[in-house]
MARBA-3410 file (N, C-alpha, C, O; in Angstrom, 1 decimal):
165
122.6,102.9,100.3,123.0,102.5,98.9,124.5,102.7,98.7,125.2,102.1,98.0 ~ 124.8,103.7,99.6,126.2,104.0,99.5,127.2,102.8,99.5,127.9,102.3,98.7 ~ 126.6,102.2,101.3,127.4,100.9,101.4,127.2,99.6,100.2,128.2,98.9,100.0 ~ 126.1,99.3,99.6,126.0,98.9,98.8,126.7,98.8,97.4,127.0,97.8,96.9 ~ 126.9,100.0,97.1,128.0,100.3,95.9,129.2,100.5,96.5,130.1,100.8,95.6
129.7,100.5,97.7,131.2,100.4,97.7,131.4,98.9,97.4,132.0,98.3,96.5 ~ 130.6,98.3,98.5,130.9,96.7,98.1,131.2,96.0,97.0,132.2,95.2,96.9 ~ 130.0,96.3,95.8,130.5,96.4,94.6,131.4,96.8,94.3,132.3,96.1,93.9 ~ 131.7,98.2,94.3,133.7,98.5,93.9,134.4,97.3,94.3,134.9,96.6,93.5 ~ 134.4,97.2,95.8,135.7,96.0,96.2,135.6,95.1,95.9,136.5,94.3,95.7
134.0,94.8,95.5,134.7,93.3,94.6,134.7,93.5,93.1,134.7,92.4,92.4 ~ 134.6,94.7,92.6,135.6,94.5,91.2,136.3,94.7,91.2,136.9,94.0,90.3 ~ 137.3,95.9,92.0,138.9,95.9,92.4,139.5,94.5,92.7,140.3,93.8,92.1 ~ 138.7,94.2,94.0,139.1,92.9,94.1,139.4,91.7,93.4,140.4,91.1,93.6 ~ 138.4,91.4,92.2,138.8,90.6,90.8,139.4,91.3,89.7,139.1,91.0,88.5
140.2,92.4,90.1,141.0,92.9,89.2,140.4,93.7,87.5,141.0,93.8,86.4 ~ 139.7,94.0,87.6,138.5,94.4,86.4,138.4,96.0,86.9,138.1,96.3,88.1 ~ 138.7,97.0,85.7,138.6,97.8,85.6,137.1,98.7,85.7,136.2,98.2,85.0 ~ 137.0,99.2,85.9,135.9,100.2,85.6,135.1,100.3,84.1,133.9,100.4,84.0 ~ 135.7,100.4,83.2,135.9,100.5,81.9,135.5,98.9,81.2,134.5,98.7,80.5
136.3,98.2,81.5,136.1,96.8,81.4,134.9,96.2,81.9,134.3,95.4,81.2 ~ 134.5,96.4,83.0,133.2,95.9,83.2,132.2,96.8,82.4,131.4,95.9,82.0 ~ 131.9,97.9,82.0,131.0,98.4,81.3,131.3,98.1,79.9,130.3,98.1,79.2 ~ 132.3,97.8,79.3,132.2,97.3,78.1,131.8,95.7,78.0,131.1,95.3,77.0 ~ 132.1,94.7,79.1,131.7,94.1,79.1,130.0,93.4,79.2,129.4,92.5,78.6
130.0,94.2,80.0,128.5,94.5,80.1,127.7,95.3,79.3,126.6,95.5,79.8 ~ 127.9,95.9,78.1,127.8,96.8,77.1,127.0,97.8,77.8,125.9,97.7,77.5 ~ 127.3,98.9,78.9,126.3,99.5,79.2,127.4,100.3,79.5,128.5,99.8,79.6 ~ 127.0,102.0,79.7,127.8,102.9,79.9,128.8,103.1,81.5,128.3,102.9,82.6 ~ 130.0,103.5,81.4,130.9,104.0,82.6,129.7,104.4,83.3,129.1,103.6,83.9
129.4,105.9,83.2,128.6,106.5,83.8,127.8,105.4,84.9,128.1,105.1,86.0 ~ 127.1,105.1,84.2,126.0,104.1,85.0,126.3,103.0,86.0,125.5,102.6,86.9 ~ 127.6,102.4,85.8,128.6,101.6,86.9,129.1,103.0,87.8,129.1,103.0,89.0 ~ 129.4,103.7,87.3,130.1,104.8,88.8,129.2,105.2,89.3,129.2,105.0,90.5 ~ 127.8,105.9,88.7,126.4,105.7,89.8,126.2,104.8,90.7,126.1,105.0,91.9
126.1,103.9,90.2,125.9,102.5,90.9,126.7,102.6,92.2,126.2,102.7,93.3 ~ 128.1,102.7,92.1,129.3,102.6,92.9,129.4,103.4,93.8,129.7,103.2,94.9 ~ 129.0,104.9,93.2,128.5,105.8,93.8,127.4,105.9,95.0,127.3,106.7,95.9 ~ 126.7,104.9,94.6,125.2,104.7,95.2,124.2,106.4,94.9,123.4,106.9,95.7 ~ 124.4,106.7,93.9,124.2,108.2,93.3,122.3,107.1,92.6,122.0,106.7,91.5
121.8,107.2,93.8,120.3,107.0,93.2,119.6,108.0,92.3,118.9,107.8,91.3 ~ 119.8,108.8,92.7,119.2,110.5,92.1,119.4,110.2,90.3,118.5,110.7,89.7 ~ 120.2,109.7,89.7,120.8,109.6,88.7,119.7,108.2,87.8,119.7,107.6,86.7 ~ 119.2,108.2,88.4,118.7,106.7,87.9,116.6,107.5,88.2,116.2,108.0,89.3 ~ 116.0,107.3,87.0,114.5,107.6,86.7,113.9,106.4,87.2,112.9,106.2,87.9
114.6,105.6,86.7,113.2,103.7,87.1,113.6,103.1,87.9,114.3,102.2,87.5 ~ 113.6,103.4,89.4,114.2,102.0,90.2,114.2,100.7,89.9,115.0,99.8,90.1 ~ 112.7,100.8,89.3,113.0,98.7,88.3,114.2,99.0,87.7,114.9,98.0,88.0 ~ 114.8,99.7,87.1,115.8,99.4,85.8,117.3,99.3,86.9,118.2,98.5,86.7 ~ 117.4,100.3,88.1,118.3,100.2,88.9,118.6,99.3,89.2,119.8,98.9,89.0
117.6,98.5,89.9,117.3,97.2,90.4,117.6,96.0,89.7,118.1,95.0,90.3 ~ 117.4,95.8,88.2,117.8,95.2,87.1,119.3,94.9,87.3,119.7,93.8,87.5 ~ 120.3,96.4,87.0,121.1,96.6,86.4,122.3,96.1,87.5,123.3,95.6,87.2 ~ 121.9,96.5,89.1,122.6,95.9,90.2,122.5,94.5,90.1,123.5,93.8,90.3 ~ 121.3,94.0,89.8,121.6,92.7,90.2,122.5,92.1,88.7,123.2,91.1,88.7
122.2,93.0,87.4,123.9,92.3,86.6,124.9,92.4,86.7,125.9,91.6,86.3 ~ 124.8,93.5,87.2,126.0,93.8,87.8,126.6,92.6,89.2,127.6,92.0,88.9 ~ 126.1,92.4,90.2,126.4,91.1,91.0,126.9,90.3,90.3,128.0,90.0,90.3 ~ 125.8,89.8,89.2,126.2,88.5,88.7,127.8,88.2,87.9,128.6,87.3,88.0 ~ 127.7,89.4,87.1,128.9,89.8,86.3,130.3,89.6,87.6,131.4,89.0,87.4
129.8,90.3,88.7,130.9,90.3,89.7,131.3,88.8,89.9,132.5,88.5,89.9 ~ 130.3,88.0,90.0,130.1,86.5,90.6,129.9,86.5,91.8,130.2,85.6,92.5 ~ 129.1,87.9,92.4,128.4,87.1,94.0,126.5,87.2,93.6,125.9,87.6,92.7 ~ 126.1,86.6,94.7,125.0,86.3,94.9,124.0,87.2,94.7,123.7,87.9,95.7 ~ 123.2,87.4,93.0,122.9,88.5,93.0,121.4,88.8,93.9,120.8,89.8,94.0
121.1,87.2,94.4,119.5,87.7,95.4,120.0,88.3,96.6,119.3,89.1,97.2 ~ 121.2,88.1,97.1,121.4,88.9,98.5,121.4,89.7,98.0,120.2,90.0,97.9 ~ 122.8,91.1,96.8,122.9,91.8,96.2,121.5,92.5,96.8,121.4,93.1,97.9 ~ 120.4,92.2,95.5,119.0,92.9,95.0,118.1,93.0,96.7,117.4,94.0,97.0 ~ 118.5,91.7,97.7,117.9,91.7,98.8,117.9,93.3,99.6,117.0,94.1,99.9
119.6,93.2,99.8,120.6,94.5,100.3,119.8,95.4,99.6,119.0,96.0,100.3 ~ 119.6,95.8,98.2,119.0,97.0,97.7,117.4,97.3,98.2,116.9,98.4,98.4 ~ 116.9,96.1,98.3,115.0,96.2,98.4,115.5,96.9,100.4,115.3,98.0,100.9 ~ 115.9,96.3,100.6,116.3,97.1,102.5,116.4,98.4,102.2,115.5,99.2,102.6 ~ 117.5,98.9,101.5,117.4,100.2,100.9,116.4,100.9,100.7,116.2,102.0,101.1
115.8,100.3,100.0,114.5,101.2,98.8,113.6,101.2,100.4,113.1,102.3,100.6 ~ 113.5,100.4,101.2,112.6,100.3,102.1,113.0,101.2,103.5,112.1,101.6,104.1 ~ 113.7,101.3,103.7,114.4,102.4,104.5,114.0,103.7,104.3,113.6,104.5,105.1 ~ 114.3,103.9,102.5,114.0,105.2,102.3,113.0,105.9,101.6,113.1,107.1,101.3 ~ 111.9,105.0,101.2,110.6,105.0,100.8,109.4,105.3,102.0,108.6,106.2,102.0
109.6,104.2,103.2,108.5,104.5,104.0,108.3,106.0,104.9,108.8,106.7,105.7 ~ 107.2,105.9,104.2,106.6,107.4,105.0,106.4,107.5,106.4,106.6,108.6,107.0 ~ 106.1,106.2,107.2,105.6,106.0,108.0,106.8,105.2,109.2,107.3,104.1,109.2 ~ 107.2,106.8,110.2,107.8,106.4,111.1,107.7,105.4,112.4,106.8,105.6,113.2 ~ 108.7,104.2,112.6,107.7,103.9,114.0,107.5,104.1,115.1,107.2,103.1,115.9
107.6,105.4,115.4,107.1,106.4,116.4,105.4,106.7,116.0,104.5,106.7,116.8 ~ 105.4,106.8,115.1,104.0,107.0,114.0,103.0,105.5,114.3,102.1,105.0,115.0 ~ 103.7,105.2,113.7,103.0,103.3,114.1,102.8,102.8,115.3,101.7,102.2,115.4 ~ 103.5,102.9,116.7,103.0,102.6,117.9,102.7,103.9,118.0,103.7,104.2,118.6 ~ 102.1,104.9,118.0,101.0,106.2,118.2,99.5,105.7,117.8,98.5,106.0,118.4
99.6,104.7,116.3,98.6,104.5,115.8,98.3,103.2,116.4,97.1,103.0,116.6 ~ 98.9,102.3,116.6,98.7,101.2,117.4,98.1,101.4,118.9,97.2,100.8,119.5 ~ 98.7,102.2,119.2,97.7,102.9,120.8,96.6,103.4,120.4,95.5,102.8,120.7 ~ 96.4,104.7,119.5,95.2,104.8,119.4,93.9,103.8,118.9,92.7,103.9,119.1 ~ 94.5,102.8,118.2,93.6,101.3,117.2,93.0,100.4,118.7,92.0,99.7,118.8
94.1,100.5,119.8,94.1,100.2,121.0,92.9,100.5,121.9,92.1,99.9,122.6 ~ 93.0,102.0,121.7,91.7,102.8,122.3,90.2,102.7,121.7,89.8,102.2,120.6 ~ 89.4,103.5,123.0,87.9,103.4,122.0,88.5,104.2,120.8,88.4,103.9,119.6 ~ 88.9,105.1,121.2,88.5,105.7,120.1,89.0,105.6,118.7,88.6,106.4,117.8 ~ 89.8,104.6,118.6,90.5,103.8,117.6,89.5,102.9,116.9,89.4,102.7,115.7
88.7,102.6,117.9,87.5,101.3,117.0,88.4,99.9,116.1,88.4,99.2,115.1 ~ 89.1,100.4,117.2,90.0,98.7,116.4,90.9,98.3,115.0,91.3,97.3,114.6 ~ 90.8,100.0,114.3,91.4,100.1,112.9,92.8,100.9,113.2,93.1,101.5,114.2 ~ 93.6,100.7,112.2,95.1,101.0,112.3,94.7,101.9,110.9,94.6,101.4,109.8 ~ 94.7,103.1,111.2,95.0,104.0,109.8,96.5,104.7,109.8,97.4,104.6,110.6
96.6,105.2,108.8,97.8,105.8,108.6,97.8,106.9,108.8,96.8,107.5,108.5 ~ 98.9,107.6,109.4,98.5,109.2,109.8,98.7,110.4,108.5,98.5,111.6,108.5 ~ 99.0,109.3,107.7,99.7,110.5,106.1,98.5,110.0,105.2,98.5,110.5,104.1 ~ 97.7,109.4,105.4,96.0,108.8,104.6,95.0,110.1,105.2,94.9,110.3,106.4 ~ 94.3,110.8,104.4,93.2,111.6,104.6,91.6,110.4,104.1,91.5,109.7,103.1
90.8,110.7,105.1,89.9,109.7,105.3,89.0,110.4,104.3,88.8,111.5,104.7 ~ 88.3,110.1,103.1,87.8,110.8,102.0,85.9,110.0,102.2,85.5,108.8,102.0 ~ 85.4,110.9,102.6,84.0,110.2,102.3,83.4,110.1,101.0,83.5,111.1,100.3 ~ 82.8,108.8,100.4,82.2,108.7,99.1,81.6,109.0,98.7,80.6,108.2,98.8 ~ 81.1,110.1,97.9,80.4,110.8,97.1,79.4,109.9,96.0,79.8,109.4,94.9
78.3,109.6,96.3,77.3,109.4,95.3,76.9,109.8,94.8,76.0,110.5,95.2 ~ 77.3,109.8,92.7,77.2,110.4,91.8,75.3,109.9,91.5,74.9,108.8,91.1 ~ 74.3,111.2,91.8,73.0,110.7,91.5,72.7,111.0,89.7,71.5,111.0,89.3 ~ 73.9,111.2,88.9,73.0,112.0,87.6,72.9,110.3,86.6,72.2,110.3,85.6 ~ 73.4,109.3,87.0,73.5,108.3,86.1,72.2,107.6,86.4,71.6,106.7,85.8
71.8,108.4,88.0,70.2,107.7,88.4,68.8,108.8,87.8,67.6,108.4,87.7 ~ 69.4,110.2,87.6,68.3,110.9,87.3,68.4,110.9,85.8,67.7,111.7,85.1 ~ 69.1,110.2,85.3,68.6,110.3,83.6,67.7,109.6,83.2,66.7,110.0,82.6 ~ 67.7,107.8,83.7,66.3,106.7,83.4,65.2,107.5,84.6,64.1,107.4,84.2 ~ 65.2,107.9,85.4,64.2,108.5,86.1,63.4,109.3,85.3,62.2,109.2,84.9
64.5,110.2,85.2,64.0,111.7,84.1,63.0,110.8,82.9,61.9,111.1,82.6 ~ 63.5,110.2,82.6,63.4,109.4,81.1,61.5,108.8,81.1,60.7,108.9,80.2 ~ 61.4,108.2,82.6,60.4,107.2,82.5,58.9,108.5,83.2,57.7,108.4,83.1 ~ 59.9,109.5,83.9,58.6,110.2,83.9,58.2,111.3,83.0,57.3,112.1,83.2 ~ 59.0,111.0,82.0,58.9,112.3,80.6,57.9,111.3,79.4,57.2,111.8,78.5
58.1,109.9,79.6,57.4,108.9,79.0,55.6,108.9,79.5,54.6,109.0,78.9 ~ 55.7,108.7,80.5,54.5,108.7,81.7,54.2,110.3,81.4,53.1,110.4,81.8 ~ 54.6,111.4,80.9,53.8,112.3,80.6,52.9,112.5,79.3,51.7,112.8,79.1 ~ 54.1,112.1,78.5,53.4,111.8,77.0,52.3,111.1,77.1,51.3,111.6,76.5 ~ 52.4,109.5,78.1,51.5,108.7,77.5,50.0,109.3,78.5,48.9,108.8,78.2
50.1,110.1,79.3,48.9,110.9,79.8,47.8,111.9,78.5,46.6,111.9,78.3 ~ 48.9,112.7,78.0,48.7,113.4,77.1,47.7,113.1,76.4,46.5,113.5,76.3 ~ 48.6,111.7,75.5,47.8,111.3,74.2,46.5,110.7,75.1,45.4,111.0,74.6 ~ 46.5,110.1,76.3,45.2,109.3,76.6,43.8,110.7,76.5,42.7,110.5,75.9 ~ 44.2,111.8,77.1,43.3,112.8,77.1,42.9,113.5,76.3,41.9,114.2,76.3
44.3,113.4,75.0,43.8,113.9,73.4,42.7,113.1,73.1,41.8,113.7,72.6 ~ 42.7,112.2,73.3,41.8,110.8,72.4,40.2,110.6,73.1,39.3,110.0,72.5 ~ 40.1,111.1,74.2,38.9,111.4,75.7,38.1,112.4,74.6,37.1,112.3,73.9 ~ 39.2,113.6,74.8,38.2,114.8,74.2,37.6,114.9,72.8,36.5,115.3,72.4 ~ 38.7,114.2,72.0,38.0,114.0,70.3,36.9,113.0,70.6,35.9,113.3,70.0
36.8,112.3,71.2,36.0,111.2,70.7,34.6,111.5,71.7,34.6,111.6,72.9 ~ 33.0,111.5,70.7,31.7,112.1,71.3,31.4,111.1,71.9,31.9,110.1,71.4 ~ 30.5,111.0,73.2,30.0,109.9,74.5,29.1,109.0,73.2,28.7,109.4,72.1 ~ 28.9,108.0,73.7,28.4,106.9,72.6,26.7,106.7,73.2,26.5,106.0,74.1 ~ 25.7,107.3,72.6,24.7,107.2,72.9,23.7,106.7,71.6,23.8,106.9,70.4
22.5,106.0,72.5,22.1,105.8,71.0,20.7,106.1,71.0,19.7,105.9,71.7 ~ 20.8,106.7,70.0,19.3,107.6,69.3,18.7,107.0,67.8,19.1,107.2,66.7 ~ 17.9,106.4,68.4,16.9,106.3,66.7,16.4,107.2,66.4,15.5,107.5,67.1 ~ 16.6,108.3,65.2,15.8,108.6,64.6,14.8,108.4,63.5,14.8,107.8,62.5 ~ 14.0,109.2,64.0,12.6,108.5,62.9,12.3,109.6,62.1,11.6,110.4,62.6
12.6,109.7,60.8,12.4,110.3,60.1,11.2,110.0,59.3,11.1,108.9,58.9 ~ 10.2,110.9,59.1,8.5,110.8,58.7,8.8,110.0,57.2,8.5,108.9,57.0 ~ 9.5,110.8,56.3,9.4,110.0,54.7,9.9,108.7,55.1,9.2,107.8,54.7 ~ 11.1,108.2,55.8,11.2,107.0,55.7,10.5,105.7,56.0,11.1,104.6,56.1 ~ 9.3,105.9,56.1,8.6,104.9,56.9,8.1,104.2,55.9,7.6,104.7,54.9
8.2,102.8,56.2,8.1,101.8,54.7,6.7,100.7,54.9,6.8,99.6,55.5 ~ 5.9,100.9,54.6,4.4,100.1,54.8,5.2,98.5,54.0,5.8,98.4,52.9 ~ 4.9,97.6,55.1,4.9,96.3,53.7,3.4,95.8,54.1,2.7,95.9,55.1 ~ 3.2,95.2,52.9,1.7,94.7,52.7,1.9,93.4,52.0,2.9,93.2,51.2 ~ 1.0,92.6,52.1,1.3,91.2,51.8,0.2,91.0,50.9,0.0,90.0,50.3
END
């Protein structure tokens, strides 16, 4: 980034434009062009917003601000990746081997097995055999109230009715 923000210096020395003058121009603070110039990343919270502000900065200068922003993404990628390539052909030999099984993992990735949450399955479970208990219940309340259906005539002596013609 360093080299990056000198470049920018020389070419606004170069077009004769102050330090001062370009940030009023640009209505944005000194500070934030001498960062810039600086290549003082540490000073900057949003790399989007850095990344923004370089490439107005280009344009303001009048060079090309996709190389500019290009030059910076090399940057950010330089000093972002975790993954050395010493690291990468280690893992490409091992992806190589059996014992690789043909996958390229990352050596800074911990391999997390998936946990099957069973409670969103034992609530309708719970549910349908707490239902199936009730409906047992009531069937055997309704067994015992109710007497076996038999049928008995009784013959009661007074009631017996002579018809005569």
């Amino acid at each position: 980034m360093k080299e990056l923000g000198s470049y920018l210096r020389r070419t606004r020395i170069e077009n004769g434009v102050s330090l001062e003058e370009a940030a009023q121009d640009m209505n944005i603070p000194v500070t934030l062009l001498e960062n810039i110039e600086d290549g003082n990343t540490r000073a900057f919270k949003d790399v989007y917003k850095l990344k923004q502000h370089i490439k107005f900065y280009a344009k303001y200068l009048g060079l090309d601000s996709e190389k500019v922003v290009d030059e910076f993404n090399d940057f950010l990628f330089e000093h972002t990746s975790k993954i050395s390539l010493e690291d990468i052909k280690k893992a490409r030999l091992k992806a190589e081997s059996s014992e690789g099984k043909g996958k390229i993992k990352s050596p800074y990735t911990i391999e997390h097995k998936t946990k099957v949450n069973i409670l969103p399955l034992l609530i309708p479970i719970g549910i349908i055999i707490l239902i199936l208990i009730v409906f047992i219940f009531v069937l055997l309340g309704r067994a015992s109230k109710t007497s076996p259906r038999t049928s008995e005539l009784k013959v009661n002596k007074e009631s017996v009715y002579e018809f005569t013609y």
